[in-house]
VOGUGU-623987 format. One line per 8 residues: number of its first residue (from 0); their letters; for each residue x, z, y of C-alpha. Coordinates in Angstrom, 2 decimals, m for minus. Last residue first. Example, Ala and Ser with C-alpha at 12.3 -4.5 7.8 and 13.67 -1.06 7.14 Angstrom:
1 = SA = 13.67/7.14/m1.06 | 12.30/7.80/m4.50
END
This chain:
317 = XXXXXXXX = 20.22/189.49/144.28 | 19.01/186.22/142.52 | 16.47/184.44/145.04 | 14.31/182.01/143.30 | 11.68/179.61/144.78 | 7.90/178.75/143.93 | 6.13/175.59/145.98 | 2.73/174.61/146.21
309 = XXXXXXXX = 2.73/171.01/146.83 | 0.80/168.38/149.07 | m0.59/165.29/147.16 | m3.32/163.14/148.36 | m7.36/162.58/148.42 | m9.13/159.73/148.70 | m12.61/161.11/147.11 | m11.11/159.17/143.69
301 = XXXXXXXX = m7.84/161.16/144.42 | m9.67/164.25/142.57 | m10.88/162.44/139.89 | m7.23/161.04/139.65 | m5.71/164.57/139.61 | m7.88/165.29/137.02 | m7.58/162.47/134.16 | m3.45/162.78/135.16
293 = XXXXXXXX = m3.37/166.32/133.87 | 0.18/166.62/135.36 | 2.99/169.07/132.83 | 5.91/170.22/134.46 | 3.86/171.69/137.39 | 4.86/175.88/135.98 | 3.14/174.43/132.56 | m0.08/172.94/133.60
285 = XXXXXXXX = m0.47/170.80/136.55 | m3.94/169.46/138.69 | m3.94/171.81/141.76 | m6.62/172.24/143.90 | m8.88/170.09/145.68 | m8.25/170.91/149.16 | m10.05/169.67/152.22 | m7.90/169.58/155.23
277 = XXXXXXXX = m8.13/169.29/158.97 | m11.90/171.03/158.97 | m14.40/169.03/161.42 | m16.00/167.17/158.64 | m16.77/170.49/156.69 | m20.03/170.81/156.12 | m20.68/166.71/156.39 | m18.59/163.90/154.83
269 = XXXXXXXX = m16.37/166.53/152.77 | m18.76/169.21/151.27 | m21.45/166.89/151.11 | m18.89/164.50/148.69 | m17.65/167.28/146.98 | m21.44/169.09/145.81 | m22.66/165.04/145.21 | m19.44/164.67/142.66
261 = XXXXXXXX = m20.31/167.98/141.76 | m23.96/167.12/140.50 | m23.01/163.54/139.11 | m26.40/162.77/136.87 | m24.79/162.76/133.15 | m22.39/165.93/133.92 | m25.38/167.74/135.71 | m26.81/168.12/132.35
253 = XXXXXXXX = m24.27/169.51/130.97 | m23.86/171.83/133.40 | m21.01/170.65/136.39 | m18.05/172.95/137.73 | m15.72/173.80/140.51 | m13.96/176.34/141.09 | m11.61/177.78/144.02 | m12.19/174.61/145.96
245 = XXXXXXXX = m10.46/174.83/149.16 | m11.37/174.31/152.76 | m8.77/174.10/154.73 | m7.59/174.97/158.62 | m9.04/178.16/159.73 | m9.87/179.15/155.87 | m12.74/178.96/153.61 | m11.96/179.80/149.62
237 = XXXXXXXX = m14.53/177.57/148.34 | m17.21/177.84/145.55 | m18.35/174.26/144.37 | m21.65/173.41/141.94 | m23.28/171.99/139.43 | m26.61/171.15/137.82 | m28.65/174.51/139.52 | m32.25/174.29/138.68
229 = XXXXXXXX = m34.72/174.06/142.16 | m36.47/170.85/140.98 | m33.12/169.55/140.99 | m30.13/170.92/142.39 | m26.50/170.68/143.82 | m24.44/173.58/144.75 | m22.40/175.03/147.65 | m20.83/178.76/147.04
221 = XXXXXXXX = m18.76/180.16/149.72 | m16.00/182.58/150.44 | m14.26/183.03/153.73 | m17.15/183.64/155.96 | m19.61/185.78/153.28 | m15.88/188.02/152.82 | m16.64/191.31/151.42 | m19.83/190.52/149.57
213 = XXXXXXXX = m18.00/186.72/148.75 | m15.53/189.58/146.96 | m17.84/191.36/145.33 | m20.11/188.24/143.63 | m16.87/186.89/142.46 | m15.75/190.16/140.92 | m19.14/190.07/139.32 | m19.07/186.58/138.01
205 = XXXXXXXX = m15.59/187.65/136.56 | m12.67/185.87/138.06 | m9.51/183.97/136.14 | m12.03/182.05/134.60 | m12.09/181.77/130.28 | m9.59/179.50/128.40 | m10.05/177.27/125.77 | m9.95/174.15/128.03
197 = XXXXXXXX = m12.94/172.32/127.49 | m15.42/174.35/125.82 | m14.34/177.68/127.16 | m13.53/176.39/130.95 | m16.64/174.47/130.53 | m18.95/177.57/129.79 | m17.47/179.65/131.92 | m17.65/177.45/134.67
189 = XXXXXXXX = m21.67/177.10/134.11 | m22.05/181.12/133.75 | m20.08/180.93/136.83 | m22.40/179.09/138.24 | m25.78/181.55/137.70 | m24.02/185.00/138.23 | m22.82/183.51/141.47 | m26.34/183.01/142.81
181 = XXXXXXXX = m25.71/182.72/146.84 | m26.31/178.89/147.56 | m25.29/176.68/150.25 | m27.34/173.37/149.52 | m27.06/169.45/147.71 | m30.20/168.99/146.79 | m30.12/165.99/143.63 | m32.65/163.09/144.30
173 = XXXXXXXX = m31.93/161.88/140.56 | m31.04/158.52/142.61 | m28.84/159.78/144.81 | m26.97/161.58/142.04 | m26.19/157.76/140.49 | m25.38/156.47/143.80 | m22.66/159.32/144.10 | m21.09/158.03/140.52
165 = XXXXXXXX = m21.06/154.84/141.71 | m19.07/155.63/144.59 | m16.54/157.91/142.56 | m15.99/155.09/140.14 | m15.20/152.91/143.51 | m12.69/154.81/144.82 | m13.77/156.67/147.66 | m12.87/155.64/151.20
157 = XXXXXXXX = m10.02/157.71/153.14 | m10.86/160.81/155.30 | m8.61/160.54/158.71 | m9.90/163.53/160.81 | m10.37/165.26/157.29 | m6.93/164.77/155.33 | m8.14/165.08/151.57 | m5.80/167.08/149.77
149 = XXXXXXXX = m5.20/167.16/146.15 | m2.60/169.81/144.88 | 1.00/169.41/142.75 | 2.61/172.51/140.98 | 6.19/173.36/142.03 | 8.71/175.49/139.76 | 11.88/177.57/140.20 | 13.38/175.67/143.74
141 = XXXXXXXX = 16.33/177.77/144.41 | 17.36/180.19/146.55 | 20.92/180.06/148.10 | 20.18/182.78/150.96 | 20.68/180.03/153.61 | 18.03/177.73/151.96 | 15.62/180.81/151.81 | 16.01/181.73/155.20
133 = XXXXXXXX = 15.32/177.53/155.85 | 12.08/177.99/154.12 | 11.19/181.26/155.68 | 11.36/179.81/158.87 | 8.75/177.37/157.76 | 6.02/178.34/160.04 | 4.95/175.37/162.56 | 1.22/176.11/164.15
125 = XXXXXXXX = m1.92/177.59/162.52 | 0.01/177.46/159.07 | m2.50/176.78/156.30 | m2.07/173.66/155.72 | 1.99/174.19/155.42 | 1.73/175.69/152.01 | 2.49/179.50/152.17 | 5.37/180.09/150.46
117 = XXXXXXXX = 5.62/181.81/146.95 | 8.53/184.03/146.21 | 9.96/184.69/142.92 | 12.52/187.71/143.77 | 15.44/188.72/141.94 | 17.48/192.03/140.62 | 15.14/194.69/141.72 | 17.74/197.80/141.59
109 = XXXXXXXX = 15.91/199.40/144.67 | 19.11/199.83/146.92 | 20.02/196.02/145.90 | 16.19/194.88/146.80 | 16.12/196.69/150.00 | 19.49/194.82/151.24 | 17.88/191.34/150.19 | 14.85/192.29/152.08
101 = XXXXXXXX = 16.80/193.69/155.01 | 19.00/189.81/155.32 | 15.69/188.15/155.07 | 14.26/189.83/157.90 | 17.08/189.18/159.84 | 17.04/185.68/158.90 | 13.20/185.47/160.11 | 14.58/186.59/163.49
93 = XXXXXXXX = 17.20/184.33/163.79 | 14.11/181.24/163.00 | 11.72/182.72/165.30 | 8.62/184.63/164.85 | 6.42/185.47/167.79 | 3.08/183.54/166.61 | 3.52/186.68/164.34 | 4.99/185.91/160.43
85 = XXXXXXXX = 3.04/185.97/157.00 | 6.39/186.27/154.68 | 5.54/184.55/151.27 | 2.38/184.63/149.67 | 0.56/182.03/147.63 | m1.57/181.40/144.78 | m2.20/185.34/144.86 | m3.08/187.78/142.20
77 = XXXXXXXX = 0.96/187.74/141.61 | 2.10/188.77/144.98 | 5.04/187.27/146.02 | 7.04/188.96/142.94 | 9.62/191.68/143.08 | 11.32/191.02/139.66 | 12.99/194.23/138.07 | 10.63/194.31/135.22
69 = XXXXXXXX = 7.74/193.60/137.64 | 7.21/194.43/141.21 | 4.20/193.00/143.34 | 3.96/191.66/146.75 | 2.39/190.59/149.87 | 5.37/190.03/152.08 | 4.68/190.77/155.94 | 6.39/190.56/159.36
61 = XXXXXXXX = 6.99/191.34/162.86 | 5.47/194.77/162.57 | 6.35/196.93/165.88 | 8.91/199.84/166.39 | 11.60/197.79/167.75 | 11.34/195.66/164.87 | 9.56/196.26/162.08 | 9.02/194.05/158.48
53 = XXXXXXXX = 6.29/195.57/156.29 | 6.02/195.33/152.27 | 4.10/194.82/149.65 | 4.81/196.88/146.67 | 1.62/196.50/144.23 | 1.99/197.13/140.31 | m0.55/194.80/139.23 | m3.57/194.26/137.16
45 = XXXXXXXX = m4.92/197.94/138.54 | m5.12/196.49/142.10 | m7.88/193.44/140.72 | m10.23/193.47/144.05 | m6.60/195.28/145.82 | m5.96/191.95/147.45 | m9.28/191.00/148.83 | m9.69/194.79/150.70
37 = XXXXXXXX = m6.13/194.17/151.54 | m6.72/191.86/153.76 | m4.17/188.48/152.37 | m6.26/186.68/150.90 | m8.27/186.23/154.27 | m5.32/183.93/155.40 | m1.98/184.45/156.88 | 0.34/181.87/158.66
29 = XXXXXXXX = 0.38/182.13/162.05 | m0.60/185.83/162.44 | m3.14/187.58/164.45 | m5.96/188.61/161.85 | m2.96/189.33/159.19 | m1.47/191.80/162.03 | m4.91/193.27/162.48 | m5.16/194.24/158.22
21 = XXXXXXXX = m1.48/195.26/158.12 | m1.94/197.70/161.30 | m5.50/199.08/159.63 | m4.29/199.08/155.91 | m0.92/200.75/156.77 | m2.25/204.47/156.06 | m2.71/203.31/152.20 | 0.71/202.84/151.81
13 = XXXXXXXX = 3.08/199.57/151.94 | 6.80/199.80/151.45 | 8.53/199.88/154.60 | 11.47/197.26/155.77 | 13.53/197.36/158.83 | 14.90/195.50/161.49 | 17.19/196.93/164.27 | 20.41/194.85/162.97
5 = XXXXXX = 19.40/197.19/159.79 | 17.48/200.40/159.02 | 16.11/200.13/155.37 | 12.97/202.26/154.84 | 11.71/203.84/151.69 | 8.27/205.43/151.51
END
């Protein structure tokens, strides 16, 4: 383990005998979602070579980073859209540059020559927790990439665009069942198949992997699909959160293409299961670190009157 004494902050490289004090202080933070337990983050631990760390102060944990280290690059954690510093309802904007100021001194004694750290969008914070934006203003980081995502703002929902309206009339005709549904094996045989037709590329999660980790979390991760005469057309899974509800994947068969089976998944999702969520998120709709929009997505996505908010990546050169 090493540990960094400074300004009476210091930093500890995660162990095994953390799980139960990093596990509680995820439960309790501002800003940390289910990703975060390590029982979700160590799913795919031989991808990655983990080093998260812990932030004390006066003996207690007053912060997080979920991360990986990588040819001298300590990474917000890799297997994770997001990361950053998960902070206590305590943390304060001195204290966050304290933390800061250890992580940069850790980094030096360790020979890791940058960090690429990934905030935590502001959806997900339970109340205000962009400290770690301004720490990373004062350290000089810089903006390394941003990818655009598609929220819908619940309390205020916006109307559908009219292709998305006729679309919806169309599965109301084929009287598609729009339900909660637990057969992973079955829809991600249906993303796998348009990821490979369409895109060339295979899912970033096995159906099994899938199946483990809704196992682990049945709150946080949910499949919702549409259906006639009990055959699966299409269907949603979403990563469930305090504040947003976001679609992990999202897929339609063939022939739930021609009768609008995730179009009747999203709009269920949105008018009904989750009308008292504050966000509904799409996902992001870039290729190429954001430099490149898929415009045919992003405007699907906006058809259910959805908006941008960002995902932001930043650079810190010890």
């Amino acid at each position: 383990m090493s540990r960094c004494e400074r300004n009476a902050v210091s930093v500890s490289e995660y162990t095994p005998e953390h799980k139960i004090i990093w596990n509680k202080f995820i439960s309790n933070s501002k800003n940390g979602v289910f990703l975060f337990y390590r029982d979700y983050m160590e799913y795919h631990s031989s991808k990655f070579n983990d080093n998260s760390l812990l932030f004390f102060k006066n003996g207690r944990v007053v912060g997080l980073l979920p991360a990986n280290i990588d040819n001298a690059t300590l990474h917000s954690h890799e297997g994770l859209t997001f990361g950053g510093i998960i902070s206590s309802f305590e943390m304060t904007t001195a204290l966050m540059l304290e933390i800061f100021e250890n992580l940069a001194n850790y980094c030096k004694e360790q020979g890791i020559k940058k960090i690429l750290y990934k905030a935590v969008p502001h959806i997900y914070h339970l109340i205000p927790a962009e400290e770690d934006l301004y720490a990373l203003f004062r350290y000089n980081a810089k903006l390394r990439y941003r990818t655009v995502s598609s929220c819908v703002y619940l309390p205020r929902k916006m109307k559908y665009e009219y292709n998305r309206r006729r679309v919806l009339e169309k599965a109301n005709e084929h009287c598609l069942i729009v339900k909660r549904s637990f057969d992973f094996s079955c829809f991600m045989k249906i993303v796998e198949k348009v990821l490979i037709e369409y895109h060339g590329v295979t899912p970033v999660h096995t159906a099994e992997e899938i199946r483990l980790l809704a196992e682990r979390f049945p709150d946080s991760i949910k499949l919702f699909a549409a259906f006639k005469n009990e055959v699966m057309l299409g269907g949603v899974i979403i990563y469930e959160s305090a504040n947003v509800a976001h679609s992990q994947y999202g897929a339609n068969s063939n022939e739930g293409r021609l009768v609008g089976a995730e179009d009747a998944v999203f709009d269920y999702l949105i008018r009904d299961y989750y009308k008292d969520k504050k966000y509904f998120d799409f996902g992001t709709s870039t290729e190429k670190f954001g430099r490149l929009l898929n415009y045919g997505l992003i405007r699907y996505k906006e058809g259910f009157g959805s908006r941008a908010i960002v995902y932001d990546c930043y650079q810190l050169t010890m």
